[in-house]
C-alpha positions as CSV (number, residue, x, y, z in Angstrom):
1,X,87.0,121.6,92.4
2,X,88.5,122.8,95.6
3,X,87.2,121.5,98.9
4,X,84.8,124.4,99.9
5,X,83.2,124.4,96.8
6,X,83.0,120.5,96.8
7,X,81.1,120.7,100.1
8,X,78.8,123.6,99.3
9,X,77.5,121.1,96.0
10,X,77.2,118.8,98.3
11,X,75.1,121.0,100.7
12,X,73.3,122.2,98.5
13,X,69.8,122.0,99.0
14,X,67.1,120.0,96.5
15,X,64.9,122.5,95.8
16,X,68.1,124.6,94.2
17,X,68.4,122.1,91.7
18,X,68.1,122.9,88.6
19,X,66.9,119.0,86.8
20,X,68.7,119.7,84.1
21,X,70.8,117.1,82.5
22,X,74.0,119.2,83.1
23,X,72.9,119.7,87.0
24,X,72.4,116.1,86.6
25,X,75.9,114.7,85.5
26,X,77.6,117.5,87.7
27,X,76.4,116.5,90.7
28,X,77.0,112.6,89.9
29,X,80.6,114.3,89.1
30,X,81.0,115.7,92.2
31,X,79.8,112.5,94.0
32,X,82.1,110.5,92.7
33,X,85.1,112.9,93.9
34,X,83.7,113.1,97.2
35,X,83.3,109.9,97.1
36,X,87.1,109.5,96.0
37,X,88.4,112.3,98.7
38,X,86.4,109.7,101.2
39,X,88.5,107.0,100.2
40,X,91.6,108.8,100.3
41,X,91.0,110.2,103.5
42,X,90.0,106.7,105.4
43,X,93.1,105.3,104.1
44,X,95.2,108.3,105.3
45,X,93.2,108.0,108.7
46,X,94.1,103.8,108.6
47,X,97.9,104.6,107.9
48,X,97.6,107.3,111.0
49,X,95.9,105.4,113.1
50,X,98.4,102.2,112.5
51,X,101.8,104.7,112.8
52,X,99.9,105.6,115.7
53,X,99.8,102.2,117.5
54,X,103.2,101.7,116.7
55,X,104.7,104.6,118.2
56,X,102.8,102.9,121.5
57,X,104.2,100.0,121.1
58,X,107.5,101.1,120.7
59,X,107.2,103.3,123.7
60,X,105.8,101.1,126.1
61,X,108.4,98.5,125.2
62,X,111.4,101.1,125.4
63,X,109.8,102.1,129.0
64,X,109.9,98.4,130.1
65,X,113.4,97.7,128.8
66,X,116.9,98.7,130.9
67,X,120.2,100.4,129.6
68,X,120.4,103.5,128.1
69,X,121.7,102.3,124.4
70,X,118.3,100.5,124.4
71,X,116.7,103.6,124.9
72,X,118.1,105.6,122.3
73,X,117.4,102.9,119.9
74,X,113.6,103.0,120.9
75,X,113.7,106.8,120.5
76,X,115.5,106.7,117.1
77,X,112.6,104.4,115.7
78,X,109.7,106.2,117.1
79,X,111.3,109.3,115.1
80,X,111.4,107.1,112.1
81,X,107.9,106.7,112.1
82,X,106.7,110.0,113.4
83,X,108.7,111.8,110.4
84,X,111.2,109.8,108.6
85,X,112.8,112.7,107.2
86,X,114.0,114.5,110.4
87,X,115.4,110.7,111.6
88,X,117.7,110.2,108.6
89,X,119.0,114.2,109.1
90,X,119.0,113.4,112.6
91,X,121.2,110.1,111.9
92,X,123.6,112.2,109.6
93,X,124.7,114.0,112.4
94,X,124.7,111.5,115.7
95,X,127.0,112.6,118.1
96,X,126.4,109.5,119.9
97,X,126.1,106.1,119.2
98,X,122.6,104.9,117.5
99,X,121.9,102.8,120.3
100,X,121.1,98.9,120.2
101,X,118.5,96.9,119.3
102,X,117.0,94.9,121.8
């Protein structure tokens, strides 16, 4: 069921209820996947949130830290975690070093 429609059974109010034991098992159906997307969503939200707090981290630490290689480390990881993807294309094709750890 796609997400409007989901949320118009959800919305939909009691006195449109049929009783019937199809309405019945139906709308336990479609609790359960809201109840499913729910979960799915808080632990997309967590992941954010945690990817989120790392990026700050890493930022606040590359601010604080001297040299330029350092810096360029720092940037390279916050990519990493902000999309993955774009860092390894981005690491094919340094045309300067990747920078040092600290």
């Amino acid at each position: 069921m796609s997400d409007v429609m989901l949320h118009g059974v959800l919305n939909m109010p009691p006195e449109l209820w049929s009783g019937s034991l199809i309405d019945v098992m139906q709308r336990h159906s479609r609790y359960l996947q809201a109840s499913q997307y729910i979960g799915e969503l808080t632990e997309q939200r967590d992941r954010l949130v945690e990817n989120n707090n790392r990026v700050i981290e890493l930022l606040k630490d590359g601010l604080q830290t001297d040299g330029s290689h350092h810096k360029q480390w720092y940037l390279n990881e916050v990519l990493k975690l902000i999309n993955p993807d774009i860092a390894k294309d981005v690491e094919m094709h340094w045309t300067h070093d990747a920078g040092i750890a600290p």
